[in-house]
VOPAGU-2260 file (C-alpha; in pm, 1 decimal, decimal comma):
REM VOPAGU-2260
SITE   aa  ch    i         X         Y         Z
SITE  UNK   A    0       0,0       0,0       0,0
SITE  UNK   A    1     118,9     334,0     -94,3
SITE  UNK   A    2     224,7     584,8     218,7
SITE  UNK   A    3     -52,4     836,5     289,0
SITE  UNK   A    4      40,4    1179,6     167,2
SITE  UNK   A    5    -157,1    1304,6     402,5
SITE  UNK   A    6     117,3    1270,0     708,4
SITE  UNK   A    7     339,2    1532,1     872,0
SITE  UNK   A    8     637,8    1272,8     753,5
SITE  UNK   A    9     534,8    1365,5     434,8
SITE  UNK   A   10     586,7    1738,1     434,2
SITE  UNK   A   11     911,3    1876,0     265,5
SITE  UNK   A   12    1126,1    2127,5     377,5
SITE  UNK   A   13     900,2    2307,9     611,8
SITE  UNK   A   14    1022,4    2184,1     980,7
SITE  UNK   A   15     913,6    2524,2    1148,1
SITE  UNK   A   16     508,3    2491,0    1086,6
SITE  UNK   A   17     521,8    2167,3    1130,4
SITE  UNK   A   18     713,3    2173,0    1461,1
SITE  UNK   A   19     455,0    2402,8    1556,4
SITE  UNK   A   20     173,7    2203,6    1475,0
SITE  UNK   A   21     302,8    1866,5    1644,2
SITE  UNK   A   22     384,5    2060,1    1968,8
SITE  UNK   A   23      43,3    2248,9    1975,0
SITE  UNK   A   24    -117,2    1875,0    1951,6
SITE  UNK   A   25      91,6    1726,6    2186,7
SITE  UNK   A   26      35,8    1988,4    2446,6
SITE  UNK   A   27    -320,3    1957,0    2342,7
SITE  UNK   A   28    -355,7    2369,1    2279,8
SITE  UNK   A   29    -553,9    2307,7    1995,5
SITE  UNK   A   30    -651,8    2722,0    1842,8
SITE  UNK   A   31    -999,9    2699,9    1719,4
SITE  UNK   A   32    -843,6    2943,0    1430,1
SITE  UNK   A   33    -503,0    2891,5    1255,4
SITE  UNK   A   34    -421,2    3115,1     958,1
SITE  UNK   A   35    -191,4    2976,7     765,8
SITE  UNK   A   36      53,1    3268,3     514,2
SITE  UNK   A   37     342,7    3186,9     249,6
SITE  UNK   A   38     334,8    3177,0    -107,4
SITE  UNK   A   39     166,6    2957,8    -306,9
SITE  UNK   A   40     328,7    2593,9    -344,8
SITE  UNK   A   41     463,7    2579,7      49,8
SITE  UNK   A   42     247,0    2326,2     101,2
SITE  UNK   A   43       7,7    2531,7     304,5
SITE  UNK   A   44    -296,4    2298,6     188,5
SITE  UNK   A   45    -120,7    1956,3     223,8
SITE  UNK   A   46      27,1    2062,4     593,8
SITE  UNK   A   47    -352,5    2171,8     657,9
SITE  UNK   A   48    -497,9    1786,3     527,0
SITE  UNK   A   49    -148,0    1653,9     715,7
SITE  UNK   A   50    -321,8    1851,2    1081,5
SITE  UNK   A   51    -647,8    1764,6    1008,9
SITE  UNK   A   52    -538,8    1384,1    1002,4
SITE  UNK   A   53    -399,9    1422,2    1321,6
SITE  UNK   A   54    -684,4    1590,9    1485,3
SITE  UNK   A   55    -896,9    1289,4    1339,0
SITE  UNK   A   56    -660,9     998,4    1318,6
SITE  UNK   A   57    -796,7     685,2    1532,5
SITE  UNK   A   58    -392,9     532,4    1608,8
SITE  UNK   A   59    -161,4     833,2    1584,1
SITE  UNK   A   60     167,6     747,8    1580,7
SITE  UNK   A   61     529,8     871,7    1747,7
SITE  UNK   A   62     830,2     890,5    1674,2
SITE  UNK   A   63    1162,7     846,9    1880,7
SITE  UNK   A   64    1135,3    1218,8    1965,5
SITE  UNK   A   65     756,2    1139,5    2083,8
SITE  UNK   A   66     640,9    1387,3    1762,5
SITE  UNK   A   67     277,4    1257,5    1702,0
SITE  UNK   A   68     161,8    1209,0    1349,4
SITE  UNK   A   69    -156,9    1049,7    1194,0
SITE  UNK   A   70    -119,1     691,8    1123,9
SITE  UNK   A   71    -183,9     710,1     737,1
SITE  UNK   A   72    -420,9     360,8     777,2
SITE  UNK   A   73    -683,7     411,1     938,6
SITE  UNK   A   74   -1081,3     467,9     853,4
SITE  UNK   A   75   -1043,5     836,1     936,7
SITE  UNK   A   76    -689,9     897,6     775,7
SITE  UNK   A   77    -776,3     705,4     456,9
SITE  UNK   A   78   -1088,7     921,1     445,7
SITE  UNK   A   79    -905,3    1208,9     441,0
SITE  UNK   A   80    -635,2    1110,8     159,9
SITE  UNK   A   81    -928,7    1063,1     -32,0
SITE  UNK   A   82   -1134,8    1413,4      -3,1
SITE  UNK   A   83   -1469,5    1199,2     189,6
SITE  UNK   A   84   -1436,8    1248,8     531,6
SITE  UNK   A   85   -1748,4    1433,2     692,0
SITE  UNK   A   86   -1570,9    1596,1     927,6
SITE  UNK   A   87   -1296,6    1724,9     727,8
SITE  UNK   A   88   -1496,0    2040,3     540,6
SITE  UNK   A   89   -1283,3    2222,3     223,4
SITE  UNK   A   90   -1410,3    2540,9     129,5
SITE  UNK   A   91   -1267,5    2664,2    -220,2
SITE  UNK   A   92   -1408,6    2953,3    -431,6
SITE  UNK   A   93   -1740,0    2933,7    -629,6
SITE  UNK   A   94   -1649,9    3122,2    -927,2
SITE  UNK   A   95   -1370,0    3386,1    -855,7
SITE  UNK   A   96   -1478,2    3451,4    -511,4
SITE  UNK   A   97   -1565,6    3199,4    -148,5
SITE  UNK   A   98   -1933,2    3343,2    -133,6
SITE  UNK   A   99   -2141,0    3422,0     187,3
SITE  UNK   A  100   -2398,7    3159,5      96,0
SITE  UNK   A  101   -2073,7    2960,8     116,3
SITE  UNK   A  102   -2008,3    3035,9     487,7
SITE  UNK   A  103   -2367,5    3055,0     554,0
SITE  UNK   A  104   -2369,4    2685,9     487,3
SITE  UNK   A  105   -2030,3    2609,6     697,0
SITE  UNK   A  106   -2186,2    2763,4     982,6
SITE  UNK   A  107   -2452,6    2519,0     948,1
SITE  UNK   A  108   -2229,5    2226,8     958,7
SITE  UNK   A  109   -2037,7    2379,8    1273,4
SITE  UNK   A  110   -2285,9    2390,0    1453,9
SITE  UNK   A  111   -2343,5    2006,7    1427,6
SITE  UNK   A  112   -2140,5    1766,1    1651,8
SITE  UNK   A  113   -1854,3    1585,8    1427,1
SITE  UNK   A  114   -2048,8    1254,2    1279,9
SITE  UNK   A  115   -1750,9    1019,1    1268,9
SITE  UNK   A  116   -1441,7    1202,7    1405,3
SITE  UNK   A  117   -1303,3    1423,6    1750,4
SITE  UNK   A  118   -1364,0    1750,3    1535,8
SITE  UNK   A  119   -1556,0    1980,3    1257,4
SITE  UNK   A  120   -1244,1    2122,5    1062,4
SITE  UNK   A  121   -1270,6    2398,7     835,1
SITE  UNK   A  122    -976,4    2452,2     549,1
SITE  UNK   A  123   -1055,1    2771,3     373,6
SITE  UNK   A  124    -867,8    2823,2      90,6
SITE  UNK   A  125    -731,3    3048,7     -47,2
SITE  UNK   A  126    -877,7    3308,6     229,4
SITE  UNK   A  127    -764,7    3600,5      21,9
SITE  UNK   A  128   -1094,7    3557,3    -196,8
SITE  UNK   A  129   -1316,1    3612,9      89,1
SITE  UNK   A  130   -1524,8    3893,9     -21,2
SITE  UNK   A  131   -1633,9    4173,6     234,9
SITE  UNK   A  132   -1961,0    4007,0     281,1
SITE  UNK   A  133   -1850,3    3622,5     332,1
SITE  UNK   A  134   -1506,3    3765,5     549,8
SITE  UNK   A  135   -1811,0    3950,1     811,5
SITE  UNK   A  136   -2013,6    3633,3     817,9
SITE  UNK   A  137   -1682,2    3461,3     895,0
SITE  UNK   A  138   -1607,8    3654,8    1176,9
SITE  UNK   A  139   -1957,2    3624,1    1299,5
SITE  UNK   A  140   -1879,9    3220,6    1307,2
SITE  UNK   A  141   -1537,2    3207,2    1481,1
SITE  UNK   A  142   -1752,9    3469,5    1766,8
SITE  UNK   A  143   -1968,8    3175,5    1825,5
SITE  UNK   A  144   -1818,7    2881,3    1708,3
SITE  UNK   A  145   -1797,1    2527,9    1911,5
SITE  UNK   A  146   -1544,9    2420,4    2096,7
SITE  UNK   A  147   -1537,8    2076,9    1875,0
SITE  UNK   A  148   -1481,3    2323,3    1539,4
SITE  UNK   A  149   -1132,2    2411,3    1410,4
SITE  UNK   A  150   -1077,3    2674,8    1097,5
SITE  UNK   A  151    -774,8    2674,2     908,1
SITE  UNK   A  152    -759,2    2999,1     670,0
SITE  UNK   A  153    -475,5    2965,5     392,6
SITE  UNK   A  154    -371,7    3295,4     257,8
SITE  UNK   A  155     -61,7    3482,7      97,3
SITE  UNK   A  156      -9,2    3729,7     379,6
SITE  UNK   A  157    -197,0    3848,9     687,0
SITE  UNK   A  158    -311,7    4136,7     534,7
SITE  UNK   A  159    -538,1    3936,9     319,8
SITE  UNK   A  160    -777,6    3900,2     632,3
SITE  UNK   A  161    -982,9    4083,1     831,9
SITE  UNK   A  162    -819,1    4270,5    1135,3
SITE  UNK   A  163   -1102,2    4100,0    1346,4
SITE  UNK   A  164   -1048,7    3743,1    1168,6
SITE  UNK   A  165    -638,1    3816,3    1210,9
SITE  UNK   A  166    -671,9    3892,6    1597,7
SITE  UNK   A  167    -864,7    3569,8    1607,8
SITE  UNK   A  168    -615,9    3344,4    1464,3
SITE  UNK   A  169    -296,8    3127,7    1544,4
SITE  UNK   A  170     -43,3    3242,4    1250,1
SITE  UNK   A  171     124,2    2964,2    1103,7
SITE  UNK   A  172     403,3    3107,9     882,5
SITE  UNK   A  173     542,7    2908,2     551,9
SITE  UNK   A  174     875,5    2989,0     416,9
SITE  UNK   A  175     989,3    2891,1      58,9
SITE  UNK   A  176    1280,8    2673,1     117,9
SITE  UNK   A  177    1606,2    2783,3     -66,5
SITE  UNK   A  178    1679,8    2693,4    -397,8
SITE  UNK   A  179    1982,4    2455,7    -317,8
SITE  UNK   A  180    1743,8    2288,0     -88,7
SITE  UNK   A  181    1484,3    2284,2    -322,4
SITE  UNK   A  182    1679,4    2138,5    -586,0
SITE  UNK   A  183    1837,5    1834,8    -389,0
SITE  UNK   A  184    1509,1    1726,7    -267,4
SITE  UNK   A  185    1404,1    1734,1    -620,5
SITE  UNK   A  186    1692,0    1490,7    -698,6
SITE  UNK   A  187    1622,1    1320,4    -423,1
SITE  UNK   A  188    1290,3    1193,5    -492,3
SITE  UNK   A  189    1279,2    1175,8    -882,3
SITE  UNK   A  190    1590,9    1035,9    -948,4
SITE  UNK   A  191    1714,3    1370,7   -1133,6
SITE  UNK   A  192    2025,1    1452,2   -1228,1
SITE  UNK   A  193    2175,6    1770,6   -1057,4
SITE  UNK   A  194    2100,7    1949,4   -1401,8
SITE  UNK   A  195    1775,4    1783,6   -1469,6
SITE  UNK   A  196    1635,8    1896,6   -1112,2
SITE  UNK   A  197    1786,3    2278,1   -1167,2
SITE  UNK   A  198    1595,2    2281,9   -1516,9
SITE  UNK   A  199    1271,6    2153,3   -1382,8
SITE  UNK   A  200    1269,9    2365,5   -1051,9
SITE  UNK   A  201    1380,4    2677,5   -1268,9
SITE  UNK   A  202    1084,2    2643,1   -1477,0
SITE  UNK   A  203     874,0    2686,3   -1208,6
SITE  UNK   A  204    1014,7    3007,9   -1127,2
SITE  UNK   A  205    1116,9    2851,1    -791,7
SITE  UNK   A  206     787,0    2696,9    -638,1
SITE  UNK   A  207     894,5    2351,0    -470,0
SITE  UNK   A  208     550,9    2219,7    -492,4
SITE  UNK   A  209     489,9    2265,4    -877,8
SITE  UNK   A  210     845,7    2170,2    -954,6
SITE  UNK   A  211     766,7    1812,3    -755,8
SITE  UNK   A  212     443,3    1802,7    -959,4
SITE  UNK   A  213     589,9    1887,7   -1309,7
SITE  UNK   A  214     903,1    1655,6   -1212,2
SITE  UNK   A  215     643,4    1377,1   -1289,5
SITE  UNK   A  216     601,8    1460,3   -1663,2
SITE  UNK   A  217     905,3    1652,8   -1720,1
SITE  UNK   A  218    1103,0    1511,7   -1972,9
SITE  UNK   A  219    1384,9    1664,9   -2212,2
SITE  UNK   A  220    1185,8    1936,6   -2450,1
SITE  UNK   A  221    1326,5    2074,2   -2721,5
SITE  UNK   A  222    1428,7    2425,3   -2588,3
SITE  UNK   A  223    1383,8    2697,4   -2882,0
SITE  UNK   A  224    1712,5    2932,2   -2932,4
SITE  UNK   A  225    1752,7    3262,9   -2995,2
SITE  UNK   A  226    1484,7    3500,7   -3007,4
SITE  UNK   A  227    1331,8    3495,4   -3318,8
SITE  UNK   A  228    1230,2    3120,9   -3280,7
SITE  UNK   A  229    1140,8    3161,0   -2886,0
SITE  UNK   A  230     913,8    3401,4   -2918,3
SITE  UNK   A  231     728,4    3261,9   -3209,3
SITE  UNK   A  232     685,8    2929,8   -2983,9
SITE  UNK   A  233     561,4    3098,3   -2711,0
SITE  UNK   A  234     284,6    3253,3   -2880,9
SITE  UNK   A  235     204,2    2884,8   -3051,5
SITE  UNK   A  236     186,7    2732,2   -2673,0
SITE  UNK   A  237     -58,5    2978,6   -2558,5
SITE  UNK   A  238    -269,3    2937,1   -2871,2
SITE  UNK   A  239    -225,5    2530,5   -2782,8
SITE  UNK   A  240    -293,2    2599,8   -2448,9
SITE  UNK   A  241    -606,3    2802,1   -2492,5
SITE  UNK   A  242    -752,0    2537,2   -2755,1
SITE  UNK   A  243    -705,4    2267,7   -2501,0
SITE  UNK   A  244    -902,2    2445,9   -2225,0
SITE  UNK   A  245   -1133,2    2550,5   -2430,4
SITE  UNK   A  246   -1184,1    2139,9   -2507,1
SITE  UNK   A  247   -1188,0    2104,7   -2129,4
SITE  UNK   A  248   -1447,9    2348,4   -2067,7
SITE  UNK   A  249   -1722,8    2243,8   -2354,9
SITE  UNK   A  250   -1689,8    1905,0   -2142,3
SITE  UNK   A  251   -1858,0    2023,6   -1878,0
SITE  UNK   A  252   -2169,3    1960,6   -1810,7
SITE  UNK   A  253   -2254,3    2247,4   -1503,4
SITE  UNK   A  254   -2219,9    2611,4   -1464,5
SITE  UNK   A  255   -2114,3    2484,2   -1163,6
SITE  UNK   A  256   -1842,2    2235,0   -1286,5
SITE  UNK   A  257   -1726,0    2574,5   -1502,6
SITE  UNK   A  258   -1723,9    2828,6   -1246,7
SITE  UNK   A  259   -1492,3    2549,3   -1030,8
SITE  UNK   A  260   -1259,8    2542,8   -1335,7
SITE  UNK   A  261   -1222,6    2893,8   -1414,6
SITE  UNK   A  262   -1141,5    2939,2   -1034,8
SITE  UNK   A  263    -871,8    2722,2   -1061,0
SITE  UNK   A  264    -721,6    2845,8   -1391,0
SITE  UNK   A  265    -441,9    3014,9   -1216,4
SITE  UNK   A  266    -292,0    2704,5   -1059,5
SITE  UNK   A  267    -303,2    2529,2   -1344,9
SITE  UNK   A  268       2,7    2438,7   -1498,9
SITE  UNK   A  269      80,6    2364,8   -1878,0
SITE  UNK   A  270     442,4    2287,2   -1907,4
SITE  UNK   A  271     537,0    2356,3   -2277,3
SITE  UNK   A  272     408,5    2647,1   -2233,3
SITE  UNK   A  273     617,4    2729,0   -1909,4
SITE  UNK   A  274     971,2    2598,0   -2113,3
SITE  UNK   A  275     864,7    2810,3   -2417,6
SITE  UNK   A  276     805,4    3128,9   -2198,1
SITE  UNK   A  277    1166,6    3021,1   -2001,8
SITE  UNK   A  278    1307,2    3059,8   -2329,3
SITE  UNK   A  279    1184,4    3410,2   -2437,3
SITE  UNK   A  280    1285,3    3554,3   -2152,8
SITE  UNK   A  281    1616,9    3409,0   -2168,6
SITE  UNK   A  282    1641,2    3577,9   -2530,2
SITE  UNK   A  283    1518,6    3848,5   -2421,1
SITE  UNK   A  284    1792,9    3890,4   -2088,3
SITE  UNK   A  285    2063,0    3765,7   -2391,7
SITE  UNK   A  286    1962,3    3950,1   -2639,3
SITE  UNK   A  287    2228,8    4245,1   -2696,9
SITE  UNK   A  288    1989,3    4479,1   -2947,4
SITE  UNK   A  289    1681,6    4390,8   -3111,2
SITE  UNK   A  290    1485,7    4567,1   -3411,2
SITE  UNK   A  291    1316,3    4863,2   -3339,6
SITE  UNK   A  292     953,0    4770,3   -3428,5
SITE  UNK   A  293     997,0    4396,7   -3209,7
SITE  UNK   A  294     890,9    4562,9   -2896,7
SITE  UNK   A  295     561,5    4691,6   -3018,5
SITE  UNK   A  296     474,8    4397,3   -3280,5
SITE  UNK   A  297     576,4    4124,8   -2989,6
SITE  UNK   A  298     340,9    4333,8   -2711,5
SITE  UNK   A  299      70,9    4348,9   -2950,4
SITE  UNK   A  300      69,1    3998,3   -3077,5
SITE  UNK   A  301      86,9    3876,9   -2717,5
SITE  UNK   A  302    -204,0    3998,4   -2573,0
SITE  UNK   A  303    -393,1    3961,2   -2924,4
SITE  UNK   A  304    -335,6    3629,9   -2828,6
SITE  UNK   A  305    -411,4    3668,3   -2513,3
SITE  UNK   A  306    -765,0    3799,1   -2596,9
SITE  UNK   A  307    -838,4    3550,2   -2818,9
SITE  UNK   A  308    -786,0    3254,7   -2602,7
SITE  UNK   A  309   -1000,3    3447,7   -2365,2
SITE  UNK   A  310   -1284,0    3464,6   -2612,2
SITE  UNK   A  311   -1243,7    3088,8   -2707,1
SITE  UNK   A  312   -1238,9    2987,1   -2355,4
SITE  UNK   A  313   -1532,2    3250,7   -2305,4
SITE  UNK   A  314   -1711,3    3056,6   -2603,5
SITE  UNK   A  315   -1725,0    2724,3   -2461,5
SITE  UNK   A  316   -1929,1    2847,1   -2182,3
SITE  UNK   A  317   -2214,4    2980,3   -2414,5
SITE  UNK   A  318   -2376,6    2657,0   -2443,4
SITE  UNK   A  319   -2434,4    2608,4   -2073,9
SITE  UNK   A  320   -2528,4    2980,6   -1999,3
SITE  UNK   A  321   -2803,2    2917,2   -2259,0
SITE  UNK   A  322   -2921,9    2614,9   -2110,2
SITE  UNK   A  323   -2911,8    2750,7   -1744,9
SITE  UNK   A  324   -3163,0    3108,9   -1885,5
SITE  UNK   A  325   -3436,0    2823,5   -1872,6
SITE  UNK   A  326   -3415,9    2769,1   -1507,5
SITE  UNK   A  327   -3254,8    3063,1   -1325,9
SITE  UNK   A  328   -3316,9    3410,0   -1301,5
SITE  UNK   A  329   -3153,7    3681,3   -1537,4
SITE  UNK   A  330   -2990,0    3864,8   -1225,4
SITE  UNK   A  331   -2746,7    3484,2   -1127,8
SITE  UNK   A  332   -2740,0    3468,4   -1505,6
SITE  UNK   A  333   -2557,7    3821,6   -1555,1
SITE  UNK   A  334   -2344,2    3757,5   -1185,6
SITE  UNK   A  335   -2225,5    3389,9   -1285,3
SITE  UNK   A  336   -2126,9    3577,7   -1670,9
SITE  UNK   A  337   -1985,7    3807,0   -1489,8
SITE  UNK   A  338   -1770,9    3552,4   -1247,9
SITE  UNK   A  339   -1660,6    3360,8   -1526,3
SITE  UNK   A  340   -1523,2    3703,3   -1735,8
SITE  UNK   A  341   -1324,6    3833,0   -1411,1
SITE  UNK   A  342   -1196,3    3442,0   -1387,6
SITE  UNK   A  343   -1041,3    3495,8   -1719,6
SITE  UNK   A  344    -932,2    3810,7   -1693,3
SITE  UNK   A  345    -747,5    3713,6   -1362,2
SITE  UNK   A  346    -567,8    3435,8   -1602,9
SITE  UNK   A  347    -490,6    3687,4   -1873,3
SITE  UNK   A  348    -327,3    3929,7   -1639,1
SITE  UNK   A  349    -155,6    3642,7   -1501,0
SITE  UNK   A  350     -14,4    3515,7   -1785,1
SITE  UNK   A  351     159,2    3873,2   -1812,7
SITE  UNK   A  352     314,2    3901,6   -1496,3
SITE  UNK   A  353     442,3    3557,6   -1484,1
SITE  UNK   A  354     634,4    3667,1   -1834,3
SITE  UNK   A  355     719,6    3992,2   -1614,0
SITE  UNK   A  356     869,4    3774,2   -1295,9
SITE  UNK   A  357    1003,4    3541,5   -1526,3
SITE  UNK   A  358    1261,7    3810,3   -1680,2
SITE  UNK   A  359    1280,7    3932,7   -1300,0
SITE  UNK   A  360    1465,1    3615,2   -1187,1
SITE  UNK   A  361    1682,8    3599,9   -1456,5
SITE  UNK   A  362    1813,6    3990,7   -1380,3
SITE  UNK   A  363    1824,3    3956,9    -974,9
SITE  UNK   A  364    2016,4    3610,2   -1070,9
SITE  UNK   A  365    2270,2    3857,6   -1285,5
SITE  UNK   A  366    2242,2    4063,0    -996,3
SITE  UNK   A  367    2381,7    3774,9    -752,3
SITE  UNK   A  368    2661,4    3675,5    -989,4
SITE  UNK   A  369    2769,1    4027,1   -1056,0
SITE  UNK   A  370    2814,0    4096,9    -633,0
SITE  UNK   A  371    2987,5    3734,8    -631,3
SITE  UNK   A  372    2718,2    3555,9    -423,2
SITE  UNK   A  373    2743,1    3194,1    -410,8
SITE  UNK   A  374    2616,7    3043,9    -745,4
SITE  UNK   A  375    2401,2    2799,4    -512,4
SITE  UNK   A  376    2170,4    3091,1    -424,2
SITE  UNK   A  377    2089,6    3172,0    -862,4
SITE  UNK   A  378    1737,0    3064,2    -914,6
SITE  UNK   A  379    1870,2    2950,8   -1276,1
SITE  UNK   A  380    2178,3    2762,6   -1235,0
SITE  UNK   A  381    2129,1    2520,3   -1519,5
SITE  UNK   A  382    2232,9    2854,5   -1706,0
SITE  UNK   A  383    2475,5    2987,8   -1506,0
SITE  UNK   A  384    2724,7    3054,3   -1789,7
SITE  UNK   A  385    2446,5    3311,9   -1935,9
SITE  UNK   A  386    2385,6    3454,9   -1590,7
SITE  UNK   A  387    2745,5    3546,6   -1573,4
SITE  UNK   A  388    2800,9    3643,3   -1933,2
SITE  UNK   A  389    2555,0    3931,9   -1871,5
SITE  UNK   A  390    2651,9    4032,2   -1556,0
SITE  UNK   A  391    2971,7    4151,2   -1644,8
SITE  UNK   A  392    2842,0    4272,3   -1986,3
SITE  UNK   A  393    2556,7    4484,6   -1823,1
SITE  UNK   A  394    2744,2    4585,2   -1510,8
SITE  UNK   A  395    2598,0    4630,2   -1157,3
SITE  UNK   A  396    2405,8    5004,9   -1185,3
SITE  UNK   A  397    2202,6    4840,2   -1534,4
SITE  UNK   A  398    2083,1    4568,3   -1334,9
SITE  UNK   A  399    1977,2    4748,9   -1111,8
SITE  UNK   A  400    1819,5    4956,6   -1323,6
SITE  UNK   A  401    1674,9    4643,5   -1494,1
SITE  UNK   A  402    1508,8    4535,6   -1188,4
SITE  UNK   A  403    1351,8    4848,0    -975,7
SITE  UNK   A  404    1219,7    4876,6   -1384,4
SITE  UNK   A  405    1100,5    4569,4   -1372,8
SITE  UNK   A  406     901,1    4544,7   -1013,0
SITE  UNK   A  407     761,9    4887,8   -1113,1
SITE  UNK   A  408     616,6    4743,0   -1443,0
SITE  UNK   A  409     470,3    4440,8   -1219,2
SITE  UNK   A  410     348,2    4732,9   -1001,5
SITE  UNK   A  411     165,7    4892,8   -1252,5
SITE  UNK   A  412      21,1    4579,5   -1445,0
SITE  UNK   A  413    -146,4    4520,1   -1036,5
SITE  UNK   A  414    -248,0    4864,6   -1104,2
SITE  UNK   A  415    -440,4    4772,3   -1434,5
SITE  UNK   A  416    -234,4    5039,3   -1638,7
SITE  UNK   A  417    -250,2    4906,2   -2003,9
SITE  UNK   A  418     -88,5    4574,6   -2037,8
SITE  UNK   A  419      49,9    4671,6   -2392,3
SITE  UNK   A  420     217,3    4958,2   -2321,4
SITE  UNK   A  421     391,4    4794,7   -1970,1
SITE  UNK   A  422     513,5    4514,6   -2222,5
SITE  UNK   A  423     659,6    4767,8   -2513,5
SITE  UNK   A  424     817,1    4939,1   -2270,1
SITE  UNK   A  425     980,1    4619,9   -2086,4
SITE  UNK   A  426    1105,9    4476,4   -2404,9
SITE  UNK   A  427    1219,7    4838,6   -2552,0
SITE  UNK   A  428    1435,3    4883,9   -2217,6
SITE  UNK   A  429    1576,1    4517,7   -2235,1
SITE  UNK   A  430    1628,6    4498,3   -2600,1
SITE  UNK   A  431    1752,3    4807,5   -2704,1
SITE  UNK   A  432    1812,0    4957,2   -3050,2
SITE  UNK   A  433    1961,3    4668,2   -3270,1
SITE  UNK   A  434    2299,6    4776,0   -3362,4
């Protein structure tokens, strides 16, 4: 039998939550409200299944330092591996946003005594899209919960909460792990080479938990060179991409089943489309002069293409927005349209800034090699020999430059200044006049 993934022995490189977490059960101060904060793929959601285990295992287990863990085999443990324990209550956005019909319903269940296990747990992720309405009812709850109910909120930062929910909680911090760390674990459990697991975990822009995810397909891609051919295979991945959720969506057979989806579109991964984006921006941070009229035919091409796999993916919802005008009210009509437009807008404006932090890496990695930092600490090393080629080409003050230009354009894409004209002005900077 496969181990249980939902265990505390099975959490990587995050010894400080879950040292916090094993004491606070083994004291038995259980907090009725934890919030757990770090950036995405820290394995805030698996440590949160990994606690709720514990709280509901039948057998835990110790080890020689008397650390308690959930057994991984029993009823309740199993259960939980599986997403169909009672007890054990995920709430996840409907749409864009975690609604207050949402927590109207969890305050329902709260109330009830646990049917099977010691507790009613709430996970709550990602907290950050509580809206005003559903964050107030929230509070309301954890005012008058049970003693047998425990909330864990998942979130970026603590400022994505309410003061009043914040004051309430235990915060449970997440730190990403270093990238030397990162990268021997990653040869450590998928038989990498050193190279292969710097490749892989650079592609994910260093997040540990995608890089273990995409380790599992990763395989040797052909890598486009230079930037004429990079850029044109970046724009044919996002067309492929968009075509094959579009495909995924007309499956569906719920507004429901969409609005889940299109939540989820930003942690979805498509990985030829991540080595093909890689590669542009390691043109791009080569490149020593491009043609004047690249910047503004590249911007312009990209988000044409951007809008069009919007409007495909947009498309494939028609059929079930049709269907549901038969049974539901124009006013949930025109708010679930809307939910699904603002889902896909999210992605599109993602799609841009992860282009945007991409070509960040690569200049604060130029940045470390430049000030002589210990190559370990470059996000990139599997092309260290280009990080060090431009650093002493570009100098320390143009990085710089590079950089504070670059987290201001990031800045002002948050901002929803014109995505165009933030990209034309990126590539201008970077590129250059050709010579």
């Amino acid at each position: 039998m496969p181990e249980n993934s939902c265990r505390f022995s099975r959490i990587l490189l995050q010894e400080l939550p879950v040292k916090h977490l094993v004491r606070s059960f083994a004291r038995g101060r259980i907090a009725q409200t934890y919030l757990f904060t770090g950036n995405a793929s820290t394995g805030r959601m698996l440590t949160a299944l990994a606690f709720a285990a514990l709280l509901q295992c039948q057998n835990p287990v110790f080890d020689d330092l008397e650390n308690p863990d959930s057994c991984g085999r029993c009823d309740s443990c199993l259960r939980i591996a599986a997403g169909s324990h009672p007890d054990v209550n995920i709430i996840s956005p409907d749409g864009y946003e975690i609604r207050i019909n949402q927590v109207r319903a969890m305050q329902e269940v709260a109330s009830l005594k646990p049917g099977v296990g010691r507790w009613q747990v709430f996970i709550i992720d990602p907290a950050d899209r509580l809206n005003v309405s559903s964050a107030n009812s929230l509070l309301k709850i954890l005012e008058e919960a049970p003693s047998h109910a425990v909330f864990i909120l998942i979130a970026r930062d603590t400022g994505a909460v309410l003061p009043t929910v914040l004051s309430r909680s235990e915060i449970v911090r997440f730190a990403s792990p270093s990238h030397q760390a990162a990268r021997e674990t990653i040869m450590r459990f998928s038989g990498f080479t050193a190279e292969q697991a710097a490749s892989c975990y650079a592609l994910t822009e260093g997040r540990f938990g995608q890089a273990l995810q995409i380790a599992k397909e990763f395989h040797e891609l052909m890598i486009p060179e230079g930037i004429r051919n990079s850029h044109s295979e970046y724009l044919i991945q996002l067309e492929t991409m968009s075509q094959l959720r579009h495909e995924e969506f007309a499956s569906l057979k719920t507004l429901d089943e969409a609005l889940k989806m299109a939540g989820k579109m930003d942690q979805q991964s498509f990985l030829p489309l991540r080595v093909a984006r890689k590669a542009f921006c390691r043109s791009l941070f080569m490149t020593a002069g491009l043609p004047a009229a690249f910047a503004l035919m590249f911007s312009s091409l990209f988000i044409e293409h951007l809008e069009k796999a919007s409007s495909l993916m947009k498309k494939s919802f028609e059929p079930l927005l049709s269907d549901a005008k038969r049974s539901y009210p124009a006013a949930m009509i025109k708010e679930i349209d809307s939910q699904l437009s603002s889902a896909l807008d999210n992605w599109s404006a993602g799609q841009i800034e992860e282009l945007l932090l991409c070509l960040l890496n690569w200049y604060a990695d130029a940045m470390l090699s430049a000030s002589k930092a210990d190559e370990t600490l470059l996000l990139n090393l599997d092309r260290k020999e280009d990080i060090m080629t431009v650093a002493q080409v570009d100098g320390m003050d143009l990085l710089r430059a590079r950089i504070e230009m670059l987290e201001h354009s990031v800045g002002l894409l948050r901002r929803y200044v014109q995505p165009a004209l933030i990209l034309e002005n990126v590539i201008t900077q970077i590129g250059g006049p050709e010579a």
